[in-house]
N, C-alpha and C positions, 0 to 999 in steps of 0.2 A: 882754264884751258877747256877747250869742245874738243871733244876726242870721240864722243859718238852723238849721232842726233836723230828724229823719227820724221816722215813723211808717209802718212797714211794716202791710201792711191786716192778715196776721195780727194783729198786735198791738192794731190798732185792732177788727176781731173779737171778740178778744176782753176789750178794754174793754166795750164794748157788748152781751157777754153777759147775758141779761135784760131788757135796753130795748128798748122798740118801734123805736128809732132804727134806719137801716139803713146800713149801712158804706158805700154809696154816695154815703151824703149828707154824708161827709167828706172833707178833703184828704186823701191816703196817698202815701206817697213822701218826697220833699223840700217840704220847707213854708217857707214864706218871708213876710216882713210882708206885711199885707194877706191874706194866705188865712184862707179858713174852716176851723177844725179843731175840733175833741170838744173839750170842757173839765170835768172834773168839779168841778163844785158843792154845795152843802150840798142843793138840791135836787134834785139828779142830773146828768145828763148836759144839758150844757148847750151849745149851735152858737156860737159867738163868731168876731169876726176879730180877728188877732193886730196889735195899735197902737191908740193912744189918738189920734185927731184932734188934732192942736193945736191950743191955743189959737186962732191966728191961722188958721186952716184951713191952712199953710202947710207940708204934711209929715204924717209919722207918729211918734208916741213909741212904741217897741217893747218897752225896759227901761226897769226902775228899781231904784236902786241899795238896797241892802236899809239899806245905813247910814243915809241920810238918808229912806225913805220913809216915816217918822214923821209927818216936820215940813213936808214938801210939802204944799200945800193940793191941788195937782194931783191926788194919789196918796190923798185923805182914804177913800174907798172901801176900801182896806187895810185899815182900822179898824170900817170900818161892812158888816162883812161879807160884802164881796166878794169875797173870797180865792177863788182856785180852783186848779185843777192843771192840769196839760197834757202827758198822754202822750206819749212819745216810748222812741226804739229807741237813738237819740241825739241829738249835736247837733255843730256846725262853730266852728271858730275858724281865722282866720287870723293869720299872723304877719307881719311889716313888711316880708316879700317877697313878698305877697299870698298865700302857700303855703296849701292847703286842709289843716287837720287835722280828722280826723273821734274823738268820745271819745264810748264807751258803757260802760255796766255790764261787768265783766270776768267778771259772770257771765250775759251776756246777757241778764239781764229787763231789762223796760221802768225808764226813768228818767222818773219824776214833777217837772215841772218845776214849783215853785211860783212864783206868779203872782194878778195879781187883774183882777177888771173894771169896768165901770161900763157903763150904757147911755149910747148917745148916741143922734141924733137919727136916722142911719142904722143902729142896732141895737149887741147887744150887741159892745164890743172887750174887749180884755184887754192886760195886758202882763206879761210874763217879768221875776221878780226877780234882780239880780248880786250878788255880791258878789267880792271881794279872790279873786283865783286860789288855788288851791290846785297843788298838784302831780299828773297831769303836765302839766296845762295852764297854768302857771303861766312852763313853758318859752317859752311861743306869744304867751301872751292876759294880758292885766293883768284880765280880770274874767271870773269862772263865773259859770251863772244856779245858783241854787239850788236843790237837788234835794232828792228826799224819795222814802223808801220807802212802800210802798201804806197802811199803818200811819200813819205820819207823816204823811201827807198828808193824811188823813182827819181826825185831831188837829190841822194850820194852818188848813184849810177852817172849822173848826169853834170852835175857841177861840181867841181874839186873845191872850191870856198866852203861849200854848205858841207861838204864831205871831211873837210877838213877838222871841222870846227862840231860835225855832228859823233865823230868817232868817240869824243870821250864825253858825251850828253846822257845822262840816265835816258832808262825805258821811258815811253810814254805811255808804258800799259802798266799794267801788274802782271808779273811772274808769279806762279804759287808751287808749290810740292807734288806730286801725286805716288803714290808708292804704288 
């Protein structure tokens, strides 16, 4: 599960390179449910908050699991275009001693978390796709969000086949630790 993740403002910078958008008008630092952050879109750069309102107004849904977001009527947005990404520097996992582990790119660029949205009635949300841990967070966390390079990303936002079939693909980076 991604339950928090970081966006350092360089990074977020230079997402935004290009866009009228202005790096103020994003969260940077530590991001958490419920914050406004960047989202890229099929139509660019798009302001979202991170959870889906539930059903019952009763809380926030943050993820969803890449194996079954098919067949959820919740998540049908998946399918009809909504797909987007969500920069980051990284993201947090704890383990069953509440311990913080922090996992980024082992070559320092930004990690594209893919994710989709849907509007609601108080604007646009989004949520972070998981799946099955891989290694080394597989030590910590029984679930990663799904990540994608700038390339790949562009191909999920874009095509529901490749998106389809990319949701349960390992990284094509390395993830590492950093305390």
């Amino acid at each position: 599960m991604c339950g928090r993740f970081n966006i350092d403002e360089k990074t977020l910078q230079r997402i935004l390179d290009g866009y009228s958008q202005s790096v103020n008008a994003f969260k940077s630092g530590d991001v958490f449910p419920t914050d406004n952050v960047v989202t890229l879109t099929r139509t660019g750069i798009t302001p979202a908050k991170w959870g889906f309102t539930r059903y019952d107004n009763k809380g926030t849904i943050i993820n969803a699991r890449a194996e079954t977001v098919l067949q959820k009527t919740m998540f049908k947005s998946f399918s009809h275009g909504g797909r987007c990404v969500v920069p980051a520097n990284g993201f947090y996992e704890w383990d069953e001693h509440k311990r913080k582990f922090y996992y980024k790119r082992a070559d320092d660029e930004p990690i594209m978390l893919c994710g989709f949205m849907r509007d609601e009635p108080n604007g646009t949300r989004f949520v972070i796709l998981t799946k099955p841990a891989t290694e080394p967070v597989a030590n910590i966390h029984d679930r990663i969000p799904v990540m994608a390079e700038r390339e790949q990303a562009e191909k999920y936002i874009g095509d529901f086949d490749f998106a389809a079939k990319f949701i349960m693909s390992p990284a094509s980076f390395d993830i590492v630790a950093q305390k």
